[in-house]
Backbone bond lengths (Angstrom), bond angles and torsions (degrees), N, CA, C in turn:
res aa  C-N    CA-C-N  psi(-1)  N-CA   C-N-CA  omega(-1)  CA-C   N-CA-C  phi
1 X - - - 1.458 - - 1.529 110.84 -
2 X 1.095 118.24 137.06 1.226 125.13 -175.27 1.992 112.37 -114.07
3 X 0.998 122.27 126.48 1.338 138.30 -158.04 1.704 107.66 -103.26
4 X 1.912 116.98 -52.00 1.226 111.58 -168.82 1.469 102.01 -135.42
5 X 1.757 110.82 164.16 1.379 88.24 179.25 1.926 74.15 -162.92
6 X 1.470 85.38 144.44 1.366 115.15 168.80 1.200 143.08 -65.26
7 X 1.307 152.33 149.86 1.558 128.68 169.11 1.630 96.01 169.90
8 X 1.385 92.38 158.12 1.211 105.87 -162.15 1.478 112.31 -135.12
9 X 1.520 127.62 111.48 1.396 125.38 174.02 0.888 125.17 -62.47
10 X 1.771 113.02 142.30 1.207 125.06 -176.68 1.823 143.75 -33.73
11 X 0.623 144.27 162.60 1.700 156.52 171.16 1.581 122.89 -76.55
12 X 0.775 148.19 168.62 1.486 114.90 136.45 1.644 91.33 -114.49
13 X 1.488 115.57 21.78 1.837 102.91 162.04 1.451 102.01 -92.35
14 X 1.665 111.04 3.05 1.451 104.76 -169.60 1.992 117.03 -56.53
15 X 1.677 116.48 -33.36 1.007 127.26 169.46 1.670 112.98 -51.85
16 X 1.153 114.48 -30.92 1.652 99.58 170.50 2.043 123.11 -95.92
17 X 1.245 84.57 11.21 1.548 92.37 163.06 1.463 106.66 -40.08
18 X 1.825 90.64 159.82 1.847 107.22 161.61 1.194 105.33 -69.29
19 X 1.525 106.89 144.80 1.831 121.35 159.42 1.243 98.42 -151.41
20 X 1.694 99.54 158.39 1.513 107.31 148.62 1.382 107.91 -128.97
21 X 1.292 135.32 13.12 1.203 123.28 139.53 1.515 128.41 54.51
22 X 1.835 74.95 -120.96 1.116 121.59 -160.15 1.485 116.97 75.62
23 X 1.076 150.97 56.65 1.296 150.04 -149.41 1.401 104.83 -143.05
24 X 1.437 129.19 -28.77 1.486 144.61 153.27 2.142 86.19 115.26
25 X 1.233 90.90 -175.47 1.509 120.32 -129.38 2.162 77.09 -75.86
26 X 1.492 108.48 156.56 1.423 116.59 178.06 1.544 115.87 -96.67
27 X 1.520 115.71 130.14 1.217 113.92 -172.45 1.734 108.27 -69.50
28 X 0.818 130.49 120.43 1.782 161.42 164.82 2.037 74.11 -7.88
29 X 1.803 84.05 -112.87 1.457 119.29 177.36 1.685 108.99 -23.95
30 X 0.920 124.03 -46.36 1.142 124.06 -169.86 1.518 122.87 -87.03
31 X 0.890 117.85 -22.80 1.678 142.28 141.34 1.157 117.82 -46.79
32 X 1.291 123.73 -59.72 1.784 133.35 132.56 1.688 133.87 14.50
33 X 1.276 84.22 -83.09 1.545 117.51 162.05 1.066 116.41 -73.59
34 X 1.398 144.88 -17.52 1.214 148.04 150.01 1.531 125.65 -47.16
35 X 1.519 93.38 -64.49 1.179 116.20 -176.36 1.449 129.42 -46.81
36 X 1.771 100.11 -43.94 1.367 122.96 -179.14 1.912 111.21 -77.68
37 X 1.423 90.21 -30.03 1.840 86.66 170.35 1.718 103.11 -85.05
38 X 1.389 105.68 5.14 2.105 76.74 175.85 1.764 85.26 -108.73
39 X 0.925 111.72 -9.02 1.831 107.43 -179.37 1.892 96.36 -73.58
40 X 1.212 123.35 -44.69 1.271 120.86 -167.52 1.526 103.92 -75.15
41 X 1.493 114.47 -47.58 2.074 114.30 150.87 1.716 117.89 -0.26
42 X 1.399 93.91 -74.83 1.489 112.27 -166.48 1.209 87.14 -75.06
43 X 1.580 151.34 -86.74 1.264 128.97 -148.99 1.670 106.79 -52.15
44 X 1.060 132.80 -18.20 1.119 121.83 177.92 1.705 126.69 -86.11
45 X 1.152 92.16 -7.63 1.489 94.44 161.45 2.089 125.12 -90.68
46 X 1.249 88.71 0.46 1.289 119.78 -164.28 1.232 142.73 91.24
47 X 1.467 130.02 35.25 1.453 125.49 -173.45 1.310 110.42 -115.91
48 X 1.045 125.26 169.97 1.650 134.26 176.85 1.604 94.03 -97.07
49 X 1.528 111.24 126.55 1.139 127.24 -178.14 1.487 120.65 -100.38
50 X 1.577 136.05 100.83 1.369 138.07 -148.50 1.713 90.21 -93.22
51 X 1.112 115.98 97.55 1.914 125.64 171.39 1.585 103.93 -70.26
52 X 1.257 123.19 123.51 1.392 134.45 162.31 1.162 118.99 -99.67
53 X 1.197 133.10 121.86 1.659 132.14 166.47 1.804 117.24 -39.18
54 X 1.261 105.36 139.68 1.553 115.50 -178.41 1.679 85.92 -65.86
55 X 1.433 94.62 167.66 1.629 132.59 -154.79 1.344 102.37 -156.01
56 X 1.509 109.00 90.80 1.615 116.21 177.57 0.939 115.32 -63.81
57 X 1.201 127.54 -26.57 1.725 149.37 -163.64 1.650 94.96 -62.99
58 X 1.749 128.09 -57.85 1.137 132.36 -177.42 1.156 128.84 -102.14
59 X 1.261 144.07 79.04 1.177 134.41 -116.32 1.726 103.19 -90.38
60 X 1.428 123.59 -22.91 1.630 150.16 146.76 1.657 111.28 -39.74
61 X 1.394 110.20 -50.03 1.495 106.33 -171.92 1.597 122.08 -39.89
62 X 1.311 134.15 -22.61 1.148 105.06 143.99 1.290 150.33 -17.96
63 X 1.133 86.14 -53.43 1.867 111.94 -178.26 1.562 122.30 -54.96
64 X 1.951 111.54 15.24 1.283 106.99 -162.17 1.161 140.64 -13.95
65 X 1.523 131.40 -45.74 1.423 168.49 -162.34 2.206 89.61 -45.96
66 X 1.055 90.77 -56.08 1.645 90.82 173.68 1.145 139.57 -61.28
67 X 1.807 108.73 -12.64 1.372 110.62 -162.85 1.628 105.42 -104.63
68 X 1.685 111.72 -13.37 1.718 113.63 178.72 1.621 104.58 -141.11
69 X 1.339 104.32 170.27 1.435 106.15 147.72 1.232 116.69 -120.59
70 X 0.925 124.83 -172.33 1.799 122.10 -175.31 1.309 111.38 -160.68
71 X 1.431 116.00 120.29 1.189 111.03 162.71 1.486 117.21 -137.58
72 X 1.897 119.30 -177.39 1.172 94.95 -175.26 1.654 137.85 -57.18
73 X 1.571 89.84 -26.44 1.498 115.51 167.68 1.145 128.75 -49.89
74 X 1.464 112.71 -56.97 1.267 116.40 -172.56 1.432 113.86 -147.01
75 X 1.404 112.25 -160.31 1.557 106.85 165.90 1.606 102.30 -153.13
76 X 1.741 106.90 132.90 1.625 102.73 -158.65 1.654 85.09 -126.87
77 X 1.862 101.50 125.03 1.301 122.96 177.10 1.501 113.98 -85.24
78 X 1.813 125.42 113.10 1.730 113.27 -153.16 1.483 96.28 -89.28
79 X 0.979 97.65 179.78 1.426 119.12 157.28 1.563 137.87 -103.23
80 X 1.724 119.06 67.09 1.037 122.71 -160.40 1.570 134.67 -30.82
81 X 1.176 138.62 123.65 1.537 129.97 -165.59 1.999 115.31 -71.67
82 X 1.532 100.68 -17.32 1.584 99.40 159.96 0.739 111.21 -103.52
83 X 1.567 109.52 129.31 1.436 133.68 152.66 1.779 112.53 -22.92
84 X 1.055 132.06 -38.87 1.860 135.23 -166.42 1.796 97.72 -102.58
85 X 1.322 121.11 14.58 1.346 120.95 -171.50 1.453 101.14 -116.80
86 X 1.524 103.43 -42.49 1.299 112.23 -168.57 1.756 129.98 -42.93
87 X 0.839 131.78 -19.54 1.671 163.37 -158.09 1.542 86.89 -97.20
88 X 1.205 129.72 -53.98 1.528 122.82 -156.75 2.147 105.41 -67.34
89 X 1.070 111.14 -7.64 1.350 121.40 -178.59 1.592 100.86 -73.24
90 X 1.100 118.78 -53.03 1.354 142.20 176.98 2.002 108.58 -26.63
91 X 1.242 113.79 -75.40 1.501 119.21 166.71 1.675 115.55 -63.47
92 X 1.661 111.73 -18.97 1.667 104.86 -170.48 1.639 100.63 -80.77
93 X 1.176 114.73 -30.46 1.741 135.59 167.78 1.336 87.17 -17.40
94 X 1.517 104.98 -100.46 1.591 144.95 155.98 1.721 107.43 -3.44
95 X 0.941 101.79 -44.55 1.590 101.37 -167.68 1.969 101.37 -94.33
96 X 1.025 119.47 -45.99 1.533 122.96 170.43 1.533 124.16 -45.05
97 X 1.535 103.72 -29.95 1.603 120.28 -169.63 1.781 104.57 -56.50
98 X 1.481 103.28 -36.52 1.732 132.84 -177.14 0.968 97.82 -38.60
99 X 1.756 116.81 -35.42 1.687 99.33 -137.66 1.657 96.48 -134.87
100 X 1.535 102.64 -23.63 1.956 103.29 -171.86 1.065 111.52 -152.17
101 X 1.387 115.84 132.11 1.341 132.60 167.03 1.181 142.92 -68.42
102 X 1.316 93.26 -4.70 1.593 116.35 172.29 1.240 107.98 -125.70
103 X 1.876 125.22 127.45 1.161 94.81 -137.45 2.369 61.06 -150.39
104 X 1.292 113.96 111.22 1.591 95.12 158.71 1.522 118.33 -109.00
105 X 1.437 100.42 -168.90 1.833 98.54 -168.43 1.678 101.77 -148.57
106 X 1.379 109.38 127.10 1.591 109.26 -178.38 1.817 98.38 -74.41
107 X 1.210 144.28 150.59 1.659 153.40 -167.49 1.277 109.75 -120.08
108 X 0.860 160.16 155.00 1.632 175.65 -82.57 1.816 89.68 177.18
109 X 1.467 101.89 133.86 1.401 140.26 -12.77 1.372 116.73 -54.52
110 X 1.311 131.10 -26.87 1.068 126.81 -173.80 1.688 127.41 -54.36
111 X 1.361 101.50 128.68 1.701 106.65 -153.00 1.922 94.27 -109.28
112 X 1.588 128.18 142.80 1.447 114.90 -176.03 1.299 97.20 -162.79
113 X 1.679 130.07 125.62 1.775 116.00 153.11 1.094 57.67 -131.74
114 X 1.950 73.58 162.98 1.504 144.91 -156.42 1.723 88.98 -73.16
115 X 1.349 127.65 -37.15 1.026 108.32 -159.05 1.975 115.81 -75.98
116 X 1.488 93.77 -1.90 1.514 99.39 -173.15 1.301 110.32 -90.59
117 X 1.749 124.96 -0.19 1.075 128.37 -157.54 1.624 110.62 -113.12
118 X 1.393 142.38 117.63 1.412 119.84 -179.94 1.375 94.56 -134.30
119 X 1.805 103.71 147.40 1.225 127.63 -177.88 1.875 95.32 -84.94
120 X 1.719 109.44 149.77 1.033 146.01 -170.26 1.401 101.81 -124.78
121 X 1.079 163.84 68.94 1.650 128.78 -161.03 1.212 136.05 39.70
122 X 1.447 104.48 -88.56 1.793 123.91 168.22 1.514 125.73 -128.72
123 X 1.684 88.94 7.53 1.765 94.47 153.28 1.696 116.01 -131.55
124 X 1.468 94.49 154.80 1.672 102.30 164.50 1.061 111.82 -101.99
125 X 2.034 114.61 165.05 0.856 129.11 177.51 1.705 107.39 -124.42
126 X 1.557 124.28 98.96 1.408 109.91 -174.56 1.486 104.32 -109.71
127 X 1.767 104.39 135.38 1.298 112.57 -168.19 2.129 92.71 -99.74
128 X 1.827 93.22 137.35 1.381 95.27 168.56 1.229 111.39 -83.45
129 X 1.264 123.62 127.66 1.791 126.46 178.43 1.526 102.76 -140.89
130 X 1.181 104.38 -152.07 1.792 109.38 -159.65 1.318 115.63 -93.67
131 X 1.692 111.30 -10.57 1.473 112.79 148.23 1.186 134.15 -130.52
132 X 1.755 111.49 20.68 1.696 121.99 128.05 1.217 144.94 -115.77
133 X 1.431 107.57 118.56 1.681 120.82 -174.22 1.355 128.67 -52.67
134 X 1.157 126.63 -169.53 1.284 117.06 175.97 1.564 102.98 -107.49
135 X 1.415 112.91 5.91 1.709 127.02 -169.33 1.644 77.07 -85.67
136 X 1.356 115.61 -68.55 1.524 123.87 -153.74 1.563 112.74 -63.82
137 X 1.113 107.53 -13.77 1.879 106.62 -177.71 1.468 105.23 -90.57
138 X 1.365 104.56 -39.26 1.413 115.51 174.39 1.682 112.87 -53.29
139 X 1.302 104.29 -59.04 1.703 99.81 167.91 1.447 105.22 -47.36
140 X 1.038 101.68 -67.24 1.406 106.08 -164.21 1.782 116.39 -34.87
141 X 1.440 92.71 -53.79 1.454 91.96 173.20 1.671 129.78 -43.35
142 X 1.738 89.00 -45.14 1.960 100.13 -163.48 1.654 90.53 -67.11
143 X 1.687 110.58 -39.39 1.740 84.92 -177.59 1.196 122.39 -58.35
144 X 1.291 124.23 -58.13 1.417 126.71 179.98 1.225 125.96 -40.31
145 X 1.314 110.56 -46.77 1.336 119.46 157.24 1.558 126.59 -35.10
146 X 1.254 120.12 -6.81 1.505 119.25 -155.04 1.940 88.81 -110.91
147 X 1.448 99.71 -48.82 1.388 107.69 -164.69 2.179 101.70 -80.36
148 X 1.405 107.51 21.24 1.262 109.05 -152.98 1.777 165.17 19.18
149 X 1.769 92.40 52.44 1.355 115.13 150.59 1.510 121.71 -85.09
150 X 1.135 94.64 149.26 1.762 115.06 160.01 1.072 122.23 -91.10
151 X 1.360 103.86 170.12 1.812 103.77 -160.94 1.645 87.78 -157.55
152 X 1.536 111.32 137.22 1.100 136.27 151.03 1.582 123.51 -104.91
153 X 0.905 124.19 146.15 1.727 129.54 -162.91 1.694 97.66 -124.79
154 X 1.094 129.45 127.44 1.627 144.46 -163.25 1.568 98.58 -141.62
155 X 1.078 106.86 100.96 1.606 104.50 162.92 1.348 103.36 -70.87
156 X 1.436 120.04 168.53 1.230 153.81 -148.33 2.125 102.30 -126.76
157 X 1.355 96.76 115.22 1.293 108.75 165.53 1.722 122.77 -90.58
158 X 1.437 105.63 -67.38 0.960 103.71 -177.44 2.080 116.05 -121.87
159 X 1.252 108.72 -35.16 1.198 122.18 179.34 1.513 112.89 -59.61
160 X 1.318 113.41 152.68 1.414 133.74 155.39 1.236 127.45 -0.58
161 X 1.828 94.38 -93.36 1.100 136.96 174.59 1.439 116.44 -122.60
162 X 1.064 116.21 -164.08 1.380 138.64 -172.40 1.601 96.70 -81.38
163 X 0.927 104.71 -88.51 1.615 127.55 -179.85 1.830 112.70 -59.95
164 X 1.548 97.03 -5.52 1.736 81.12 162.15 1.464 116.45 -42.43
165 X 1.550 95.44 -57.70 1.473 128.36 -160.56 1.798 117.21 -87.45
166 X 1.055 115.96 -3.80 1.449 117.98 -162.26 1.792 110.33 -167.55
167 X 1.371 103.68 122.67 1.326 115.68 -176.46 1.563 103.78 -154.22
168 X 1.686 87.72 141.05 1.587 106.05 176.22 1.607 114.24 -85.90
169 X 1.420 100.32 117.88 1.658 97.17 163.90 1.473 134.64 -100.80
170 X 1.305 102.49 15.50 1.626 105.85 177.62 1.444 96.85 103.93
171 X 1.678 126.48 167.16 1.366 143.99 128.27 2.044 84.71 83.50
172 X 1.322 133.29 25.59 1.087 125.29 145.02 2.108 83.29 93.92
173 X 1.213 111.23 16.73 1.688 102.40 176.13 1.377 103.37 -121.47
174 X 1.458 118.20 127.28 1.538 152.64 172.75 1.259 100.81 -91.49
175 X 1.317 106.83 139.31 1.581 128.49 159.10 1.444 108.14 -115.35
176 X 1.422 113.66 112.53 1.502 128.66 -169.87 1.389 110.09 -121.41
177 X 1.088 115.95 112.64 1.780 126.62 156.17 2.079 132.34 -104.12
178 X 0.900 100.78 137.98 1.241 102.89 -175.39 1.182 151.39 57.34
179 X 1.774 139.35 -55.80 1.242 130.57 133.14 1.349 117.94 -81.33
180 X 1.600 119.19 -20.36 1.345 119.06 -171.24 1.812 100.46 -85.89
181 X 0.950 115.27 1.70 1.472 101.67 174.27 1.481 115.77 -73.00
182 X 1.287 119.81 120.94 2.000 117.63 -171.03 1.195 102.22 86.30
183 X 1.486 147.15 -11.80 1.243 148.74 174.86 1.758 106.19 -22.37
184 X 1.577 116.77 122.08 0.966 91.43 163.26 1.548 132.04 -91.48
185 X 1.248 128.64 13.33 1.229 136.72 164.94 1.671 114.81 -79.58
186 X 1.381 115.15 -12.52 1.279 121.84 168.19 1.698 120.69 -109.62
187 X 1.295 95.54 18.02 1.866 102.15 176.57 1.583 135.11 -65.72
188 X 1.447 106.37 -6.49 1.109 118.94 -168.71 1.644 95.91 -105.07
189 X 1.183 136.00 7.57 1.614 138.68 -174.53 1.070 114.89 -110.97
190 X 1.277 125.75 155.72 1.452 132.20 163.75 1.671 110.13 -67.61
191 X 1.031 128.18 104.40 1.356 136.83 -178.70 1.631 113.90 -52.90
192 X 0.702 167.65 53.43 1.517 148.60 174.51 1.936 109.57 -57.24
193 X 1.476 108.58 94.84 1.311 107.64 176.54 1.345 121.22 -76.47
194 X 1.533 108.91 159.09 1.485 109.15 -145.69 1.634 75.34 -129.76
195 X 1.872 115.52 116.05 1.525 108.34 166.01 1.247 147.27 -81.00
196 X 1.240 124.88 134.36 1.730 110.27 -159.63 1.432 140.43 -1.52
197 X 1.563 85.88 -76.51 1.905 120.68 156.80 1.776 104.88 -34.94
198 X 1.108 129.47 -26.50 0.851 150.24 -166.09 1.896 131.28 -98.67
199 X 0.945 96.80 -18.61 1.829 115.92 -148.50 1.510 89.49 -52.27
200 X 1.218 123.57 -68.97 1.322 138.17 -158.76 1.629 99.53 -34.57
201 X 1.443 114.47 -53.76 1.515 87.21 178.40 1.447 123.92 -84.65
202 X 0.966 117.86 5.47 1.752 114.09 153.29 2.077 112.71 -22.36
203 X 1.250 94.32 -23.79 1.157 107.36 -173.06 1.917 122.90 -97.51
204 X 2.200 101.12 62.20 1.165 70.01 178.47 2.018 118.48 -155.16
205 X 0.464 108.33 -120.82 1.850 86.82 -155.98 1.262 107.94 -131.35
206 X 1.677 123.59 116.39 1.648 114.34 -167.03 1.917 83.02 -118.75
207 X 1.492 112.99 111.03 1.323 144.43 158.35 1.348 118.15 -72.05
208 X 1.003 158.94 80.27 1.668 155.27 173.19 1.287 87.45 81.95
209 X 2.023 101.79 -121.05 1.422 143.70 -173.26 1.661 80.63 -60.67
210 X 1.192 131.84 -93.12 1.427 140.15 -137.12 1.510 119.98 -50.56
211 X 1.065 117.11 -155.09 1.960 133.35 166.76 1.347 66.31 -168.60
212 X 1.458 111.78 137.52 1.286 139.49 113.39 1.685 133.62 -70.77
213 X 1.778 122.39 95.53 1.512 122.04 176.55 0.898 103.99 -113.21
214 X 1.497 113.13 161.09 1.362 134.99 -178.47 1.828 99.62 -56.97
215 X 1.373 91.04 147.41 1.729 97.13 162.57 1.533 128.41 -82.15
216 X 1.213 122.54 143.47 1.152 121.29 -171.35 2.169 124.94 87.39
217 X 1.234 87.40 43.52 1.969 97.62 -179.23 1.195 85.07 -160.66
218 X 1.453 132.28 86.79 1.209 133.18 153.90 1.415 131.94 -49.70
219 X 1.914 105.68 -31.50 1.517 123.53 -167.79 2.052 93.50 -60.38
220 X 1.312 92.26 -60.13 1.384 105.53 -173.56 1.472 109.38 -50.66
221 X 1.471 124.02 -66.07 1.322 118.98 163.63 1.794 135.62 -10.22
222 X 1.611 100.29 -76.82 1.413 118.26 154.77 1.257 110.19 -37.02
223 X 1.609 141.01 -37.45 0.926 109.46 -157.54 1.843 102.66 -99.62
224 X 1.174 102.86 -18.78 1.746 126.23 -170.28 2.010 83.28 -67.75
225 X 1.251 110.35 -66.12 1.992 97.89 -173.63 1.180 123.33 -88.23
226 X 1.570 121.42 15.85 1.361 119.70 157.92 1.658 93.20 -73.33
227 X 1.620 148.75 -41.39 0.945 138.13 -161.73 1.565 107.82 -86.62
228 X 1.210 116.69 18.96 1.190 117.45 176.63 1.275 135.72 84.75
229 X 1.597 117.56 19.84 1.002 130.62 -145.52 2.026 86.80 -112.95
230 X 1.797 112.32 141.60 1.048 89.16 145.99 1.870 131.39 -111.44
231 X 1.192 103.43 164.39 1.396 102.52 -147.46 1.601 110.15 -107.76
232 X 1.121 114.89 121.82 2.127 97.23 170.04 1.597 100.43 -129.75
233 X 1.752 102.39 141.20 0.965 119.10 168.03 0.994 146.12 -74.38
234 X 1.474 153.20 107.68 1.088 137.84 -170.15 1.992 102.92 -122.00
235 X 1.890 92.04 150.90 1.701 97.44 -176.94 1.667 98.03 -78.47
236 X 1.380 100.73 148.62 1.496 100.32 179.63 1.826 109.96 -139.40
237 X 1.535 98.86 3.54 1.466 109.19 177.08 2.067 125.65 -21.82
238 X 1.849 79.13 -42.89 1.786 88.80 -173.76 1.409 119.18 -80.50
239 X 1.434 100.99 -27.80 1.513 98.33 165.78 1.432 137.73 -90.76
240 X 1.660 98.89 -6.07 1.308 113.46 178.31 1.831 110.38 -71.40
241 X 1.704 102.46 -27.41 1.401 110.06 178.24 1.946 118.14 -55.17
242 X 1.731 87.93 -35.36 1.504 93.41 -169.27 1.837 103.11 -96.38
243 X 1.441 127.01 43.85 1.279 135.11 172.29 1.811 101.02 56.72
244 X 1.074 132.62 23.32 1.305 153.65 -179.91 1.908 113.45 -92.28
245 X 1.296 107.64 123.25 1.863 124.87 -178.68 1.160 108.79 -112.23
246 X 1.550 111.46 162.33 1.110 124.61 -165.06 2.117 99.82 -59.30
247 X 1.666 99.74 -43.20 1.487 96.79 -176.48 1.489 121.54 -65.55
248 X 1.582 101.81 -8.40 1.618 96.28 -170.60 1.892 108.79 -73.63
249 X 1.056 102.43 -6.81 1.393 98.50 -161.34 1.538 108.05 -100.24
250 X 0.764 138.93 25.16 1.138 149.49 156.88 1.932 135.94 -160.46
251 X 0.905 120.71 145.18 1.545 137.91 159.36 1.629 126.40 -53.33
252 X 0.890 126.44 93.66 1.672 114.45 -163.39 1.516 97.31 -131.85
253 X 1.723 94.74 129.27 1.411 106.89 -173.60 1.474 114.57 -159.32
């Protein structure tokens, strides 16, 4: 069960964020309106939603999901893999103190966002990609290790992140797209495959009762509430422009 969840309003430097895309440039305003229907999402599944003021300085910081991990144990401050991201750790420090007393920190060289990291129960799964190292998983691991989780380490073929491609929905069922489909580090799960045409929502968010998916992938949908899940939609068009998922946008704990 999840109780609180994080997030952080928009920029209007948010339009010059990193992407690779290609999808063309994100509407300001309309991002806006986005934002505020995935904030109303989470309260509706029941949590108290902690709103942070935009941060012109980072024009990504939205994207909380990169800057911690969280668990019941503890709370681990990463070490973002861009250089223009890195700074946003700085206020989440500050902002974590609110909530945990145990508070760790991934160190240089070691490189880590949140988005490469997914909870299992009492194991993780951290994917190496282009802004996590094999320095940063390794930390990552020995901490976790202390508070007793496991950790699996998944390099990265083609995706993002970790969680572009792969998300836990509870009750032993995975939502898998693209290299993670047949994964053998994911063989022991109920697969829910995520189809090409489709991939983007591979990316999406099980809150209490709910899943939160992107709007507009019905295939995926159907397949998320045939398992019993209930489901709310939210548009995610503007953030999908800036290489941004439904999980990046918030902190959930």
């Amino acid at each position: 069960m999840f109780n609180h969840a994080i997030v952080r309003k928009i920029g209007k430097s948010f339009v010059n964020g990193l992407t690779t895309s290609d999808l063309g440039n994100p509407n300001y305003e309309k991002a806006l309106v986005q934002h505020e229907a995935y904030v109303e999402a989470l309260k509706q599944c029941g949590v108290k939603v902690t709103v942070l003021e935009s941060d012109e300085r980072y024009p990504d910081s939205t994207f909380v999901e990169d800057a911690a991990v969280l668990t019941p144990k503890c709370a681990l401050v990463t070490n973002p893999g861009a250089e223009s991201r890195n700074g946003e750790i700085d206020e989440m420090k500050e902002v974590l103190k609110d909530f945990y007393d145990t508070i760790e920190y991934i160190q240089s060289p070691g490189m880590l966002d949140g988005g490469d990291v997914m909870q299992v129960e009492d194991h993780f799964y951290v994917g190496l990609s282009t802004r996590t190292n094999e320095a940063g998983a390794l930390q990552f691991k020995d901490i976790m290790g202390k508070y007793g989780y496991g950790t699996t380490i998944i390099p990265l073929k083609k995706f993002f992140h970790l969680k572009t491609g792969v998300n836990y929905l509870g009750d032993n069922n995975l939502l898998v797209a693209g290299e993670f489909i047949n994964h053998e580090a994911f063989s022991s799960f109920n697969q829910i495959i995520v189809k090409e045409e489709e991939e983007y929502s591979g990316n999406c968010v099980r809150m209490n009762d709910c899943v939160i998916v992107p709007k507009g992938f019905e295939g995926t949908k159907k397949k998320i509430e045939e398992l019993g899940y209930t489901v709310i939609e939210v548009e995610m068009t503007e953030f999908q422009k800036q290489d941004g998922g439904l999980s990046c946008l918030s902190l959930r704990f």
